[in-house]
Biopython code that builds the backbone (N, CA, C, O; Angstrom):
import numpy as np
from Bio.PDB.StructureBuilder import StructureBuilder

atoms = [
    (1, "UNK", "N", (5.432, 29.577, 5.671)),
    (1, "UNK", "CA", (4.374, 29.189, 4.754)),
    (1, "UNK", "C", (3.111, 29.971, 5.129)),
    (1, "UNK", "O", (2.814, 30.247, 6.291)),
    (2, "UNK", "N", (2.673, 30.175, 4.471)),
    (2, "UNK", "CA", (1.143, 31.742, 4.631)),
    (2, "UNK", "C", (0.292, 30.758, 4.654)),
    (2, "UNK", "O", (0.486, 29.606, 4.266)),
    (3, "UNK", "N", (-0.573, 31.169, 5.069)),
    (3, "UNK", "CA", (-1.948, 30.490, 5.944)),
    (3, "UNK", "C", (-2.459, 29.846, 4.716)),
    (3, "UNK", "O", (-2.721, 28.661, 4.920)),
    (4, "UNK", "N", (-2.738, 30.333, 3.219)),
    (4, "UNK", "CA", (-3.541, 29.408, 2.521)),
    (4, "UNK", "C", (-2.922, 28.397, 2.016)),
    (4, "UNK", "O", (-3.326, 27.242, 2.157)),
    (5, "UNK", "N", (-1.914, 28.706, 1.395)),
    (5, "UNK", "CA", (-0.929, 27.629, 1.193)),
    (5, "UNK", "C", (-1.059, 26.301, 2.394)),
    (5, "UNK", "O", (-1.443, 25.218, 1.951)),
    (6, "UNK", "N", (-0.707, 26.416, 4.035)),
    (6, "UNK", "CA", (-0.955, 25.625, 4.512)),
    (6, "UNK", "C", (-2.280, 24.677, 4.760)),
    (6, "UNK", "O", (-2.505, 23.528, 5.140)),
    (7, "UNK", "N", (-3.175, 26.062, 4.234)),
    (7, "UNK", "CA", (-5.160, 24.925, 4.512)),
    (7, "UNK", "C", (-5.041, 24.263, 3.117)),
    (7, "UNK", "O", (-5.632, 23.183, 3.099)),
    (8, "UNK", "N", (-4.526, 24.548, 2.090)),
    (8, "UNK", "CA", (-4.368, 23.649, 0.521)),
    (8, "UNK", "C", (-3.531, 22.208, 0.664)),
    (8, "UNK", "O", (-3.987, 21.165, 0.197)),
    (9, "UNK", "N", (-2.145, 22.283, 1.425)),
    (9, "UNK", "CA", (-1.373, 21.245, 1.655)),
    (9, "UNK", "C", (-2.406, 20.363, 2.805)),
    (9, "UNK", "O", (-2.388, 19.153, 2.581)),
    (10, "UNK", "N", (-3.191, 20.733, 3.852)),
    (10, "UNK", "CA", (-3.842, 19.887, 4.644)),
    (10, "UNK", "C", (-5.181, 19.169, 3.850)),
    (10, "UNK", "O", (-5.578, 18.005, 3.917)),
    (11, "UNK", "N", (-5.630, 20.144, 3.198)),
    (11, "UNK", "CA", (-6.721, 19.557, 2.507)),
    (11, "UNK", "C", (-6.058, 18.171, 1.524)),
    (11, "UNK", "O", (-6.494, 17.020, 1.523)),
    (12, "UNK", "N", (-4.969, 18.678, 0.783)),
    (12, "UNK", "CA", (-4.609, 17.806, -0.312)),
    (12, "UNK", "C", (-4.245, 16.973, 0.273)),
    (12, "UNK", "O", (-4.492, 15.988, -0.422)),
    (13, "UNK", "N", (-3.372, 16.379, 1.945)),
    (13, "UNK", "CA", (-3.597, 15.234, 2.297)),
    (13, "UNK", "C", (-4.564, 14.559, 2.899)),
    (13, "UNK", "O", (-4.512, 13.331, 2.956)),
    (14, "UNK", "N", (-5.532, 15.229, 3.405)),
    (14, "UNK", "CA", (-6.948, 14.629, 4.115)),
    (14, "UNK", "C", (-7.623, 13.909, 2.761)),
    (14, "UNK", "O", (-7.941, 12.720, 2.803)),
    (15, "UNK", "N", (-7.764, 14.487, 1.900)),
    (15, "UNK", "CA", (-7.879, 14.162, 0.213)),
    (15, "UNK", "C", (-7.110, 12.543, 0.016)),
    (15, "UNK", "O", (-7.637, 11.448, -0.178)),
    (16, "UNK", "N", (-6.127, 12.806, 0.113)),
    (16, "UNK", "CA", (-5.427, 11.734, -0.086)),
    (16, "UNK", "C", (-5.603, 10.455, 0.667)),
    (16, "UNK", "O", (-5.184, 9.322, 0.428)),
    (17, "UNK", "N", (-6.369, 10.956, 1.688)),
    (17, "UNK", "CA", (-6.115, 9.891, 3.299)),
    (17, "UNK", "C", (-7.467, 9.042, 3.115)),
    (17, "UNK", "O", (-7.622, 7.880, 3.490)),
    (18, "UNK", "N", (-8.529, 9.947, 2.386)),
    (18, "UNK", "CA", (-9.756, 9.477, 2.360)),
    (18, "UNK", "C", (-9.826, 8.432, 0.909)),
    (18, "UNK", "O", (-10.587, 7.471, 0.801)),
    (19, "UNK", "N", (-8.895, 8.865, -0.076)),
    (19, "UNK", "CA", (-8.839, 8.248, -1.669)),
    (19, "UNK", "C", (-8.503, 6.736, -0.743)),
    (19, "UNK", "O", (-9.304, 5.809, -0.626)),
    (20, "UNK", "N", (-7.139, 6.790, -0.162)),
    (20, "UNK", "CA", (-6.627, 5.671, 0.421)),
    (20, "UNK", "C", (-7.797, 4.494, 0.990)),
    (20, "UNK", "O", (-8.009, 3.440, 0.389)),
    (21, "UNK", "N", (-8.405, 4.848, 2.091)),
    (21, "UNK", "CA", (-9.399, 4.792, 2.282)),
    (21, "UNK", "C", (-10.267, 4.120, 1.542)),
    (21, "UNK", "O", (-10.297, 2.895, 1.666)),
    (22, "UNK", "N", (-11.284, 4.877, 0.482)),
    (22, "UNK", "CA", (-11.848, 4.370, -0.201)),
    (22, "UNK", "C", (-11.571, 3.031, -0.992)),
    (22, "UNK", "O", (-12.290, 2.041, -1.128)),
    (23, "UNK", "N", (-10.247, 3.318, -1.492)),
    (23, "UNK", "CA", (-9.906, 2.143, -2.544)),
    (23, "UNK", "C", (-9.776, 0.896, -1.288)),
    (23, "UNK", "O", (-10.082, -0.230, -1.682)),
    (24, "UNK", "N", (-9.441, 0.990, -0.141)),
    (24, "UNK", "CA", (-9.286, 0.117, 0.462)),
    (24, "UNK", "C", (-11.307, -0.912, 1.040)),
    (24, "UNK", "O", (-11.675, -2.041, 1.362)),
    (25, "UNK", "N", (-11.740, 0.047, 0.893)),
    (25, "UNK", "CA", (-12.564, -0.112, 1.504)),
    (25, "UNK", "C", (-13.743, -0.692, 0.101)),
    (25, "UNK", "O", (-14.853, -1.186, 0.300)),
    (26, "UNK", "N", (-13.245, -0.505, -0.959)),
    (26, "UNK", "CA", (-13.789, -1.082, -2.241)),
    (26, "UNK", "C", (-13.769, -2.158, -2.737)),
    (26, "UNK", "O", (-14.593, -2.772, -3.416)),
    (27, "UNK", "N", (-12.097, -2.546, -2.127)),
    (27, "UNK", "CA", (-11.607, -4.198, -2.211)),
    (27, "UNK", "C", (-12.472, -4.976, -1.411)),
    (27, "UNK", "O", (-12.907, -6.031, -1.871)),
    (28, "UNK", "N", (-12.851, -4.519, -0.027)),
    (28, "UNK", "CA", (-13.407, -5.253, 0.972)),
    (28, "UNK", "C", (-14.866, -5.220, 0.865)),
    (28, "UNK", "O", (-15.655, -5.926, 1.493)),
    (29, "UNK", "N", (-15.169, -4.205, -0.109)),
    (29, "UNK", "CA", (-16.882, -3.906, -0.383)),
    (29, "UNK", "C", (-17.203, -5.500, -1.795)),
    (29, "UNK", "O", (-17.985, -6.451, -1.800)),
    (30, "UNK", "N", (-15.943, -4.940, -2.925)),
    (30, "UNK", "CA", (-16.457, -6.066, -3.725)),
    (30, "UNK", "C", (-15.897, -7.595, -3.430)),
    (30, "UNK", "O", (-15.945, -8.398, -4.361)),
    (31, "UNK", "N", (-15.552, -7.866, -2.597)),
    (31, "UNK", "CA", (-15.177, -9.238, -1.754)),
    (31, "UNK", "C", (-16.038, -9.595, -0.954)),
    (31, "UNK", "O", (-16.110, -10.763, -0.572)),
    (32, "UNK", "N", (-16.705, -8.821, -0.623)),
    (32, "UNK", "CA", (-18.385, -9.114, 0.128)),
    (32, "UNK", "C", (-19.265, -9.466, -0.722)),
    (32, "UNK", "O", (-20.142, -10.310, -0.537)),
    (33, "UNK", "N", (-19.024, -8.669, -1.948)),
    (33, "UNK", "CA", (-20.187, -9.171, -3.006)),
    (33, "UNK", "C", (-20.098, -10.177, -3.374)),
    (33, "UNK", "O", (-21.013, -10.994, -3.472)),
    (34, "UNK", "N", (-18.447, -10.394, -3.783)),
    (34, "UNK", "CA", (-18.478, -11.728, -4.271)),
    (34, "UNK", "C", (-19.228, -13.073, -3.697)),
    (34, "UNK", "O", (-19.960, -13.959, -4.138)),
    (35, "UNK", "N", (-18.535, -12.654, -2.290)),
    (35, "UNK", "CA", (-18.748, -13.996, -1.573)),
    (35, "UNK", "C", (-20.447, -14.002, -0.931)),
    (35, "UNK", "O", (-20.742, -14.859, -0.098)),
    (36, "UNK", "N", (-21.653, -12.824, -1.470)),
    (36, "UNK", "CA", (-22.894, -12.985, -1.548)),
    (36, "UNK", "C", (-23.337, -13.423, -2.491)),
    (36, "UNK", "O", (-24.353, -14.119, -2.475)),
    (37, "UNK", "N", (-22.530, -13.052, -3.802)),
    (37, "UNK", "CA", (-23.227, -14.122, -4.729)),
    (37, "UNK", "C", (-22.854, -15.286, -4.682)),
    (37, "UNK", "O", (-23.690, -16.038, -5.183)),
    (38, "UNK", "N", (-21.736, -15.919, -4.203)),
    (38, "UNK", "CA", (-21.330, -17.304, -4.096)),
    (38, "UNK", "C", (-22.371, -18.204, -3.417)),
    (38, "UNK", "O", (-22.928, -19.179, -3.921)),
    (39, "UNK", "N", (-22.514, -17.766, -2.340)),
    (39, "UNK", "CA", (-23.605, -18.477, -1.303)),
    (39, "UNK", "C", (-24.975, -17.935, -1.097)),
    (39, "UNK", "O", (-25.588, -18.734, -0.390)),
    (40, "UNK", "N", (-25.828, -16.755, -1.465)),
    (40, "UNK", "CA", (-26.274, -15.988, -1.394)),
    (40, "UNK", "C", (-27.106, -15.670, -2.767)),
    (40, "UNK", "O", (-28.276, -15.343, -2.569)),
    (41, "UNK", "N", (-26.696, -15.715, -4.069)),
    (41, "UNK", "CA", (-26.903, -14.625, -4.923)),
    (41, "UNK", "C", (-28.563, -14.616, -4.876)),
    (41, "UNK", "O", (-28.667, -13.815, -3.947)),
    (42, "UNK", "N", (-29.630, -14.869, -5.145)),
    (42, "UNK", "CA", (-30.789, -14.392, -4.714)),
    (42, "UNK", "C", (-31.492, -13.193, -3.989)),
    (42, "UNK", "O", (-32.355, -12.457, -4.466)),
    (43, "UNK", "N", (-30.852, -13.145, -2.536)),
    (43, "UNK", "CA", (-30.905, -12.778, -1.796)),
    (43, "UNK", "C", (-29.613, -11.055, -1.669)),
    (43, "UNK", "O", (-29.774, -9.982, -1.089)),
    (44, "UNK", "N", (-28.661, -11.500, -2.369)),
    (44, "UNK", "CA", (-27.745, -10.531, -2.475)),
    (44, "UNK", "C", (-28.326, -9.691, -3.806)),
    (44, "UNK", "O", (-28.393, -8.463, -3.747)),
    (45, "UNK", "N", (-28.755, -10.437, -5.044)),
    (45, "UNK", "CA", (-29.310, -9.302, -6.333)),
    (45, "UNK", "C", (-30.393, -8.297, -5.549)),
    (45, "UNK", "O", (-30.591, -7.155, -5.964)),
    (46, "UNK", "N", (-31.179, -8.921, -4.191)),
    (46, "UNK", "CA", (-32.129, -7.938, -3.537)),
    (46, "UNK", "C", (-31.611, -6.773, -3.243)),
    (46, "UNK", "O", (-31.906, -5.613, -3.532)),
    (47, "UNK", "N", (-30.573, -7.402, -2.455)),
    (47, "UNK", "CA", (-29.612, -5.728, -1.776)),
    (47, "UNK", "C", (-29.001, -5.240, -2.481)),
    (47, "UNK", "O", (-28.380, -4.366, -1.876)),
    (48, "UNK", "N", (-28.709, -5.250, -3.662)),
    (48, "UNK", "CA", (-27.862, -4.676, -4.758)),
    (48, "UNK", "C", (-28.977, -3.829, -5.352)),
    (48, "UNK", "O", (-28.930, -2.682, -5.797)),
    (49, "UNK", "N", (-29.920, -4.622, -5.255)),
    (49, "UNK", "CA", (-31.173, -3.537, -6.205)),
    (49, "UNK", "C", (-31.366, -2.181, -5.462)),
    (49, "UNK", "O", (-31.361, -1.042, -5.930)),
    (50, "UNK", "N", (-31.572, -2.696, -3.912)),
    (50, "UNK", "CA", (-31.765, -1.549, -2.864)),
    (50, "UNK", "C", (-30.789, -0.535, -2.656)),
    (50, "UNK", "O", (-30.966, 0.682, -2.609)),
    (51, "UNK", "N", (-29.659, -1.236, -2.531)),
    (51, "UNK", "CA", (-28.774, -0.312, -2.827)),
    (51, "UNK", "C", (-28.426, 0.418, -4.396)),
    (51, "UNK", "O", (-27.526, 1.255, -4.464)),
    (52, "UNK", "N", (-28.908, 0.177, -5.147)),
    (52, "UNK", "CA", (-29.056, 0.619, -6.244)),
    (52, "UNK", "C", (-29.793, 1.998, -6.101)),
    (52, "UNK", "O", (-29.299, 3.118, -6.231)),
    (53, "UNK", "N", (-31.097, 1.654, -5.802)),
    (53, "UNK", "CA", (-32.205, 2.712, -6.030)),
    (53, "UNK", "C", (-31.533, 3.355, -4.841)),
    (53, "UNK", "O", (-31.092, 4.406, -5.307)),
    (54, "UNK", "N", (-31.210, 3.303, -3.558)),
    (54, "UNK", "CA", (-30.402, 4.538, -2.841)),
    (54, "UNK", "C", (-29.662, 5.407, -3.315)),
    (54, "UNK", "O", (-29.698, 6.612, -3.066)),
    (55, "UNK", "N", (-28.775, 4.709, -4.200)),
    (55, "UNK", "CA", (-27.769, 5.739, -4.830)),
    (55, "UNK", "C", (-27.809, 6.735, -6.040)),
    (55, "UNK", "O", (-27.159, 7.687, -6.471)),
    (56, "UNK", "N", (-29.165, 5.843, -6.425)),
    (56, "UNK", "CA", (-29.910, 6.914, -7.419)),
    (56, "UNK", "C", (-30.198, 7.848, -7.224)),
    (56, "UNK", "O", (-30.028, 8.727, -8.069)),
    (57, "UNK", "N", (-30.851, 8.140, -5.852)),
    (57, "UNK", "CA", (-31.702, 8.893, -5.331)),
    (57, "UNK", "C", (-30.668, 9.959, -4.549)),
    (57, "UNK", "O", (-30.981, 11.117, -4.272)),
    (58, "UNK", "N", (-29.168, 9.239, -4.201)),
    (58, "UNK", "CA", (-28.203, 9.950, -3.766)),
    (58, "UNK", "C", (-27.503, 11.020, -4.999)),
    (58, "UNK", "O", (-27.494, 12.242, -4.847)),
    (59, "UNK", "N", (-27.074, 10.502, -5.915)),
    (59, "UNK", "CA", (-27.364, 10.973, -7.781)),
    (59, "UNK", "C", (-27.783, 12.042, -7.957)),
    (59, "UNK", "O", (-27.114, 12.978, -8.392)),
    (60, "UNK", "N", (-29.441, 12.105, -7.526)),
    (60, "UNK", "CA", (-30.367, 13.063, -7.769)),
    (60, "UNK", "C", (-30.024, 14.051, -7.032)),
    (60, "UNK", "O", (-30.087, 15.163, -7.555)),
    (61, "UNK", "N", (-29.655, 13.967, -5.899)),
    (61, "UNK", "CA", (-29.594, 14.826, -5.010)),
    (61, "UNK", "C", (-28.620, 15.360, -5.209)),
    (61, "UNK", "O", (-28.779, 16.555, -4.960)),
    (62, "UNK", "N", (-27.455, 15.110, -5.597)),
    (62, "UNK", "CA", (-26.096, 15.460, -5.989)),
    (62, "UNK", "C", (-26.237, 16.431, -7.329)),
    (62, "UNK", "O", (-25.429, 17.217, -7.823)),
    (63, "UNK", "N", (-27.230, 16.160, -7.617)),
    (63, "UNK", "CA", (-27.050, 16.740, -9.483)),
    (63, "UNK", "C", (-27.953, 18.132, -9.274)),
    (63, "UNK", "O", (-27.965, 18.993, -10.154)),
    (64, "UNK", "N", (-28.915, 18.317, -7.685)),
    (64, "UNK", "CA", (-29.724, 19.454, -7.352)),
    (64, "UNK", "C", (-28.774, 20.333, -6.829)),
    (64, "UNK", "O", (-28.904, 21.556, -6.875)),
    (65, "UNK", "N", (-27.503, 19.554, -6.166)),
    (65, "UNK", "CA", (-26.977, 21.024, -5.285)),
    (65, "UNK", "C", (-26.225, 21.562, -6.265)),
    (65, "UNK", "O", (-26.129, 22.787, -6.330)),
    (66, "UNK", "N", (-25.519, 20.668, -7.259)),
    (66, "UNK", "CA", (-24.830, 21.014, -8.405)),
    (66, "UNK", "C", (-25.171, 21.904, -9.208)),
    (66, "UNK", "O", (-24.297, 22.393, -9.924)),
    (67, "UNK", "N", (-26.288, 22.276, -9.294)),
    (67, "UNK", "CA", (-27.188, 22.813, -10.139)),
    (67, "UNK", "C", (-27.247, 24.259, -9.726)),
    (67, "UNK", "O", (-27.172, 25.176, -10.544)),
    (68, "UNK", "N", (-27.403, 24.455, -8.258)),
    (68, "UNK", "CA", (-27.754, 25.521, -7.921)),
    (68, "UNK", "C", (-26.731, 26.159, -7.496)),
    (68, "UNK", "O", (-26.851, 27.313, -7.084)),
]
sb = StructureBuilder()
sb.init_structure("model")
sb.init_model(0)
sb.init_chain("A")
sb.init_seg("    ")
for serial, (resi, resn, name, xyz) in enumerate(atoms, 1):
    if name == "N":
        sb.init_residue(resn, " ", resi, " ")
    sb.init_atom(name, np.array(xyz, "f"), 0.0, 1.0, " ", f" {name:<3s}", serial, name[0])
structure = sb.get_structure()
């Protein structure tokens, strides 16, 4: 197998390892939410906002390197 072929097959599972990952880590992200708004929601719409405007600002930044 020639060298690029093999950095494409490693990438496409590190790719894969991180998707895994994520989705796992999404279940356990919105199961936190839930259970902040259950007991919490006041206090949790705060950090949702904050984290909101972070990711906006993460967005922005994403849409500058894109750009250039």
């Amino acid at each position: 197998m020639n060298k690029k072929k093999l950095m494409k097959n490693n990438y496409e599972k590190l790719i894969n390892q991180i998707s895994n990952a994520r989705k796992k880590n999404n279940i356990n992200w919105m199961n936190l939410l839930k259970l902040a708004m259950k007991f919490a929601p006041i206090e949790a719409k705060k950090i949702l906002k904050d984290i909101n405007k972070q990711d906006h600002k993460i967005s922005k930044l994403v849409s500058r390197i894109s750009k250039n």
